[in-house]
N, C-alpha and C positions, 0 to 999 in steps of 0.2 A: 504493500500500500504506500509507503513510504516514498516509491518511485514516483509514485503515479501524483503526487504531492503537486499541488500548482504552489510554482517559489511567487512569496511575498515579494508585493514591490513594494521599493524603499521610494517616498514620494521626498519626503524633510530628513536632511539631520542637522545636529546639534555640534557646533562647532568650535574648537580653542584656537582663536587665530594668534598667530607668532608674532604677537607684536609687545615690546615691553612696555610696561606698564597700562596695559590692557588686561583685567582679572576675570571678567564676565563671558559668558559663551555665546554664539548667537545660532537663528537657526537659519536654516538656507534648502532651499528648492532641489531635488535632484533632475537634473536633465531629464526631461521623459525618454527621449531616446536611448539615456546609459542603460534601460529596462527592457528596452527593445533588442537591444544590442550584446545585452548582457553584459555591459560593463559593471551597473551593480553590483553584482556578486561578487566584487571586488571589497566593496564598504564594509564594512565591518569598526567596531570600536578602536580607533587606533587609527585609523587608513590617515595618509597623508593629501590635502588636499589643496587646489587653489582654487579663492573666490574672490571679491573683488568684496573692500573693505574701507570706505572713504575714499571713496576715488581712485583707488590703490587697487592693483593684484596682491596676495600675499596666500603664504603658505598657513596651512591652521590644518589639527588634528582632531579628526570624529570623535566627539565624546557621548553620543544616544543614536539611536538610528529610532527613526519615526518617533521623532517627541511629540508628547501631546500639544497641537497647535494651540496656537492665540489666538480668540478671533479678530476679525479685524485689522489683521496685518498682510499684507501682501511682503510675500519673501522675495528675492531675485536668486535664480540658481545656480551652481557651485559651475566655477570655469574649467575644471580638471581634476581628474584623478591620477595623482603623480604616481602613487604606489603606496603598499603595505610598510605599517609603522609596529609601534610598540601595540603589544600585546592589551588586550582592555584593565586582565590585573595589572600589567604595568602603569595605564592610567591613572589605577583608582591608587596605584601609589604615589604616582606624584602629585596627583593631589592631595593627598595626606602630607605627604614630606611639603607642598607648598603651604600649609597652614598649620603646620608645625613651625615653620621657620618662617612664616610670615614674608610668601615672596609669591611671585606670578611663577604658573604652573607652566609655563610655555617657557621659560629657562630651565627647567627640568624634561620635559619633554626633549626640546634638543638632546640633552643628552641621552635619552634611549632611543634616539632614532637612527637609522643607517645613514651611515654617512656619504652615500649616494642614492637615489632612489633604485627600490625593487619591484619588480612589476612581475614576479614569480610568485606563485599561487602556492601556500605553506601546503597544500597538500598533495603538493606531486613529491617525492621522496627521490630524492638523489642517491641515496642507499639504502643500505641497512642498518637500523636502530639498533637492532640490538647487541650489548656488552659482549665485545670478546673476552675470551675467558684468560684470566689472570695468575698468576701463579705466586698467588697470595691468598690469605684465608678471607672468609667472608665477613667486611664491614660486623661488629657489635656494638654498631650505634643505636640507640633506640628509637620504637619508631613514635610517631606523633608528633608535635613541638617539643621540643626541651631545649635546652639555652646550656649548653657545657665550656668550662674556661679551662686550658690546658695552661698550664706554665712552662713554660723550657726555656732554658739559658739561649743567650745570643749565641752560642754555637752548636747547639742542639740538634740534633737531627730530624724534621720535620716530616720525611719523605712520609715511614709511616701512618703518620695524620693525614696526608694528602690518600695517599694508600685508602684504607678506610674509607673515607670518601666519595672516592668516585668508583668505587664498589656498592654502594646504593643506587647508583644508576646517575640518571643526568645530574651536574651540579652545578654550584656556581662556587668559584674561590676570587677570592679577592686577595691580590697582594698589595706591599705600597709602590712599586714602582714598575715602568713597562717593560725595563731590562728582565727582570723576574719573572714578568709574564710570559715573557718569549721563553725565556729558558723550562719553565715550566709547563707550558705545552709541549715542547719539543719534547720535554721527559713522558709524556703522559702518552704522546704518539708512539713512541719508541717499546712501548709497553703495549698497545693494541686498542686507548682508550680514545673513543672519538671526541675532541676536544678541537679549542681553536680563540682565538682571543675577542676579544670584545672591541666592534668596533670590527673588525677586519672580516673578521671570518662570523657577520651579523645573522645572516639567513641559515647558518649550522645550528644554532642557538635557538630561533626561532620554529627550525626542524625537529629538535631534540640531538641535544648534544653536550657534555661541560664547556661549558665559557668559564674561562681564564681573565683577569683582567684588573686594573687601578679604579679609583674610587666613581668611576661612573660608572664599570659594570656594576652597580649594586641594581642598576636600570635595565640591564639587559633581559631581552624578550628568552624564557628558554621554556621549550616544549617540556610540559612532564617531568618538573624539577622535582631531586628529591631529599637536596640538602643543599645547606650552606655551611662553606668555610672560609674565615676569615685569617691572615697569617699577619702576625704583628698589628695585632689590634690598636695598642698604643700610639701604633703610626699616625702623626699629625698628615701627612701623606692625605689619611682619608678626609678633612675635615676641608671644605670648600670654601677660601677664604671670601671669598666676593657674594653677594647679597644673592639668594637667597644661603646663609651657612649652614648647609645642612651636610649632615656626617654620613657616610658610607655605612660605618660598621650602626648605627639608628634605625637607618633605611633599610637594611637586609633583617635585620633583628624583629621593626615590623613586618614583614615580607614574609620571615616564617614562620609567623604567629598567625597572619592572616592565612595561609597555607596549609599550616599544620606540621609543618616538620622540624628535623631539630637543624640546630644550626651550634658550629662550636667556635671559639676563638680563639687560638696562641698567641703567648705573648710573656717575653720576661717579664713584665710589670702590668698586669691586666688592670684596665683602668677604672675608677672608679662607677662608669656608666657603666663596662660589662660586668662588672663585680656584684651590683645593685638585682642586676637581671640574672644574673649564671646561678643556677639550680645545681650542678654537678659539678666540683672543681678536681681537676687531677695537677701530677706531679710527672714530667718527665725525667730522667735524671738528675743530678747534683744542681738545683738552680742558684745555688754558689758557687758553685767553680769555676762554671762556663765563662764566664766572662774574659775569661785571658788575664795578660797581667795590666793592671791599670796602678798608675800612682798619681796620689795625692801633693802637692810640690807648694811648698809656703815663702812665697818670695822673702818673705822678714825674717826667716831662718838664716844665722850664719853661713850656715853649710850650701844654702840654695841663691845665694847673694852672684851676683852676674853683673848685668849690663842693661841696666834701666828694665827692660819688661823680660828681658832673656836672660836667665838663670846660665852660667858657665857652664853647667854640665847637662842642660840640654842643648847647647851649643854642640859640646864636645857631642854631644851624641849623635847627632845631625848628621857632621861629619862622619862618620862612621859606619850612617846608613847610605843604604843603598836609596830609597826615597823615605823622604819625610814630609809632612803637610803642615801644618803652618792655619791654625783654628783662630781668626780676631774678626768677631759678630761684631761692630760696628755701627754698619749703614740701617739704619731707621733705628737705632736702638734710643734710647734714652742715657743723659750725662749718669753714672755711678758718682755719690756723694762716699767721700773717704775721709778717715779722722787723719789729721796730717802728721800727730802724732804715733800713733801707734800702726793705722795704716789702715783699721778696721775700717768692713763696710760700712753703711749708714743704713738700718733699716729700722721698720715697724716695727714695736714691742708686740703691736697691738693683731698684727695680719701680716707679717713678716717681710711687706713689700718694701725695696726700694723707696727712698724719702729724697725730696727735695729741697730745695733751699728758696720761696718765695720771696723771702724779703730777711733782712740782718738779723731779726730775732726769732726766727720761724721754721719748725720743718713739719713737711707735710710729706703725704702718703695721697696713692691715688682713690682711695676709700674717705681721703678725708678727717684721717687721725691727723693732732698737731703735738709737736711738742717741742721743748726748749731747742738751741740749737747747741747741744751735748753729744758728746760722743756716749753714749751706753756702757763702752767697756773701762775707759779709760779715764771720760769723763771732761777729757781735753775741748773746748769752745772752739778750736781749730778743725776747717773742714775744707775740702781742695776736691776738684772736680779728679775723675780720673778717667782718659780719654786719651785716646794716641789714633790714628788713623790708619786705613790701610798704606795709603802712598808712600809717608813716614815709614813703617813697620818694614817694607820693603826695601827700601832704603837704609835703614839699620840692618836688615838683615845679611844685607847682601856685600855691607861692609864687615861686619862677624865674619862671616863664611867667606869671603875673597872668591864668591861666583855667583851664579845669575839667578834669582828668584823670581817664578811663574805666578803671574794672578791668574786665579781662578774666578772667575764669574757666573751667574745661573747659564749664562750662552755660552759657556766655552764646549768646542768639541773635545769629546774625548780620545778621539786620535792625536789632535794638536799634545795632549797631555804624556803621550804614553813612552817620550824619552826625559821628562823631566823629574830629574833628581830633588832641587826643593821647591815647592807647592805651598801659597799663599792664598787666602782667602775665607769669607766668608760662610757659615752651613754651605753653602751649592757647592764646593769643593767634596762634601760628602757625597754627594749623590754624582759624582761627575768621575771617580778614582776610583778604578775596582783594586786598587792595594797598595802598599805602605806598610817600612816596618817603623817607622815610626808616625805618632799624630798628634800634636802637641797644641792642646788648649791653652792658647796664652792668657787668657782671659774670661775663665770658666764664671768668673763672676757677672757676668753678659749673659751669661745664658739663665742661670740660678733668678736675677734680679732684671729681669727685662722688662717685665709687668704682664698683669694677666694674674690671672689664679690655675695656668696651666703652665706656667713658666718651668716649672722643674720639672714636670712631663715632660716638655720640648727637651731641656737639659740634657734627661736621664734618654730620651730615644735616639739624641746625636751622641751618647756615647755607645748605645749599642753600634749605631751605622760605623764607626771608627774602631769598636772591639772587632766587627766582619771585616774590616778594610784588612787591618793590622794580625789577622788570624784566617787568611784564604788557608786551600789547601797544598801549596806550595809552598806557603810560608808561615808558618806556624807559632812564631818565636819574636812576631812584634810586641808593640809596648804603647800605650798611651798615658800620656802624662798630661796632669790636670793642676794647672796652677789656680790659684782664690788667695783670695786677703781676707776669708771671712773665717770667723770661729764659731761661730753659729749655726752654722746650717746643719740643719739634722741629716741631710740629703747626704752631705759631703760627711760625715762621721760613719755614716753606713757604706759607704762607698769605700770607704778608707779601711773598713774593718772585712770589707766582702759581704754585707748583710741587705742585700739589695732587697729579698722578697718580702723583706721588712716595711719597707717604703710604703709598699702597696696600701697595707694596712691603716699604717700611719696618716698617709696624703687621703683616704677614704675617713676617715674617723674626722678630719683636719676638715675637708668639704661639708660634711653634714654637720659641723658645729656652725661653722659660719652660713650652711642656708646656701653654700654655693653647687650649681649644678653637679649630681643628679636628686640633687634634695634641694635644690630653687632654680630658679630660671632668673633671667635677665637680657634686658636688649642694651645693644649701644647702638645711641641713634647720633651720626655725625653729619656732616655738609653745610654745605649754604642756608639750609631751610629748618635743620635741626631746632633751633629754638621754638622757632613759629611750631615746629610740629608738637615739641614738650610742652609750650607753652596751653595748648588743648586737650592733653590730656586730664581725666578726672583722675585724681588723689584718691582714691578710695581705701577702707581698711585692704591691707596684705599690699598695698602698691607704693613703692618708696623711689624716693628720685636724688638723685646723686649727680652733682655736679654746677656748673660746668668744668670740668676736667680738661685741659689741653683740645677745649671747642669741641668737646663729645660729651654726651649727658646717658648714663645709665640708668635705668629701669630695672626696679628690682618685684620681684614676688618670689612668695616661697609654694605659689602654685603656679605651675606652668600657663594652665588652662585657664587662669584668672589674667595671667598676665598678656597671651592673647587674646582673650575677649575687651580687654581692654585698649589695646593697639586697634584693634578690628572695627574701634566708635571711634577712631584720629582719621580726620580726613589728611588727607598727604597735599601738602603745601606745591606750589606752582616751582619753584625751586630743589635743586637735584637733595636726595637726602640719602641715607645709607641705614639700614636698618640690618645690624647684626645681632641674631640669636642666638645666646651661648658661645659664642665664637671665640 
């Protein structure tokens, strides 16, 4: 009977056109003849299309097929069917993810679209689906949702985890970076698993198949999924710094709950957001050991006393290596305040942030605490900025060393890199150098006191990327050294003693005292039109306003959902503005 079926015609759908800051959907005409024709059959929830939208063509994504009409409205109808998009569950995720982080649903969309048009019908089959068989035992993951957090050292061996995996059948893994992804498909091929990356190999995925991929696969369309893994959860990698900020490892976490399956996450230091959700925690090996050898280095030490910000004997070291890197975070950072006496940092008693110096008798925090202008430890009225540049840095180094020092940049190739002995720059030198035996934080105190309440997150995941650099399989026998002026920092006493899975616990216990995410929420709303926009919002109990801070005004609640229904009654001013959630 089912043959003999006459197909519905699609008269209206419902439509998200691609235009930023457009949030509303509109509805639109199907060609009579795409019905005739049989192009319909093509529409479905998802499909990519163009219509004409103020005078405009533009691209918009089916969000309803045959909505209940309006009367009284005359539609005009759609100019093209470009091709199949993201899956309808994938819609209904990025809607979710666009009012979680308070952003237009059409900058998420892009991202789980093919990054060409496809006019291939998902259900013709370019092969065979199913799992070749593996010569490994069968996945004892459990089935239904569950949320499981693995720990393993920075040098741990992951493959197993992966393993498991995509022995459930189709999956999705997410790494932090595209290097990894390529490599990790390639392994997965080479095993007999059909995989392929995200974004490249888009219509595999949408066939059924694992997708492989950095923090927009959490978007990708995949047939008949039936787990997620995420690898270095920690990874800032996943967290999307431009408006809308929404997080990779959030987004798949709803995705398997609305599903039903489990999803796991590794990670030396599991963060407090997975920590909150993870129902099942395990232990892979020694998650003290791994780490390689790291040292702690106190420039105000006798023994580590050098040449202005270069200790002697990591000079001498330098020398000695085959390559070195050269860690000075810098460029957008904020001034560190230092006691000129004793040398200590300058921070909060109160929130442990970084303090500034406003005016002669004043120090402030970016939360807003004040107090005398005293050093804490020593007690000294004396306080001196402490800041050196890269250009500088280079320049001193390269009279040290009597040879030539390479900047690294976020655009440097990494072939340009791959005869240079010492390497200078900013974090993008992590992600730019697959190895070094040596990697020397000049200035770990930029990383610890940058600002933010994720600050030593950032910190502690750029020493894992530098423990891998310093510990490939070729070379085993690197070393990272971590200079600070600070005696305080809980981070650095653990890191000093090897007590790292310690942290976890700590910086989770540290977040819910202060109300900060995943036990409160918060916006920072910055630009031209930031005032006018604060300036409108209602005060209400649970909603607290902070600022102006450095021309950004935060929004606090210690309910999420209070605090966008709040945002959702501000009309958004005529001026550009910036709205970051949690970020």
């Amino acid at each position: 009977m089912g043959n003999n079926t006459k197909q519905r015609l699609i008269k209206t759908v419902r439509v998200i056109p691609d235009i930023d800051g457009i949030t509303k959907e509109f509805d639109y005409l199907v060609p009579e003849d795409w019905n005739t024709s049989g192009e319909s059959k093509f529409l479905q929830v998802g499909t990519i299309v163009r219509m004409r939208f103020r005078n405009r063509i533009v691209r918009g994504w089916v969000s309803e097929i045959n909505p209940i009409e309006i009367p009284n409205v005359d539609l005009i109808p759609l100019k093209k069917l470009s091709g199949i998009g993201p899956s309808a569950e994938i819609v209904n995720l990025a809607k979710w993810a666009a009012k979680n982080w308070h952003g237009p649903v059409s900058k998420l969309l892009r991202v789980a679209s093919p990054k060409s048009m496809i006019r291939a019908r998902l259900n013709q089959e370019s092969g065979p689906l199913a799992q070749t068989e593996l010569s490994f035992a069968k996945a004892n993951l459990s089935s239904g949702f569950s949320v499981t957090g693995i720990e393993i050292s920075p040098l741990g061996d992951r493959w197993p985890i992966i393993q498991e995996t995509v022995m459930r059948g189709n999956s999705l893994i997410l790494v932090p970076s595209v290097k990894q992804a390529q490599l990790l498909v390639g392994r997965l091929k080479s095993i007999g698993v059909k995989s392929g990356l995200h974004g490249k190999d888009w219509l595999l995925g949408a066939r059924g198949g694992t997708i492989v991929g950095t923090r927009s696969a959490a978007f990708a369309t995949i047939k008949d999924l039936t787990s997620i893994l995420v690898i270095d959860e920690h990874d800032d990698a996943y967290r999307n710094e431009s408006a809308p900020t929404w997080n990779a490892r959030d987004v798949v976490l709803q995705r398997a709950k609305i599903k039903g399956i489990p999803i796991v996450f590794t990670s030396p230091i599991l963060s407090p957001e997975a920590r909150k959700e993870i129902q099942i925690t395990e232990t892979i090996g020694d998650i003290e050991t791994g780490w390689g050898s790291i040292r702690v280095l106190d420039p105000r030490q006798p023994a580590e006393r050098g040449y202005g910000l270069w200790p002697s004997g990591v000079i001498d070291q330098m020398k000695r290596s085959e390559r070195s890197i050269v860690i000075l975070n810098r460029k957008g950072r904020s001034k560190l305040l230092v006691c000129a006496s004793c040398g200590e940092i300058v921070i909060c008693s109160e929130c442990s942030l970084n303090m500034s110096q406003p005016d002669e008798d004043l120090l402030t925090c970016s939360r807003n605490h004040r107090r005398p202008v005293v050093c804490s430890f020593c007690l000294s009225t004396k306080l001196k900025n402490l800041r050196i540049g890269i250009g500088r840095a280079k320049e001193e180094l390269e009279a040290l060393l009597q040879e030539p020092v390479q900047e690294i940049h976020s655009n440097s190739e990494a072939v340009n890199l791959h005869n240079g002995k010492y390497l200078l720059g900013t974090n993008a030198a992590l992600h730019r150098v697959d190895w070094a035996d040596l990697i020397f934080f000049a200035d770990y105190d930029q990383e610890l006191y940058a600002g933010g309440y994720r600050s030593e997150e950032t910190a502690l995941s750029n020493l894992i990327r530098a423990t891998r650099i310093t510990n490939t399989r070729a070379r085993a026998n690197g070393q990272v050294v971590i200079q600070t002026h600070s005696h305080k920092s809980e981070l650095l006493r653990l890191i000093a003693t090897g007590q790292f899975s310690s942290w976890s616990e700590l910086h989770q216990q540290r977040r819910k005292l202060l109300s900060l995410p995943p036990y409160g929420s918060y916006a920072e709303v910055s630009g031209p039109g930031a005032k006018k926009y604060v300036d409108q919002i209602d005060v209400v109990k649970g909603i607290e306003i902070l600022g102006p801070i450095e021309e950004s005004w935060l929004i606090k609640s210690d309910s999420h959902s209070l605090l966008l229904r709040t945002l959702s009654k501000v009309e958004r001013p005529k001026e550009r503005i910036r709205i970051a959630i949690n970020g």
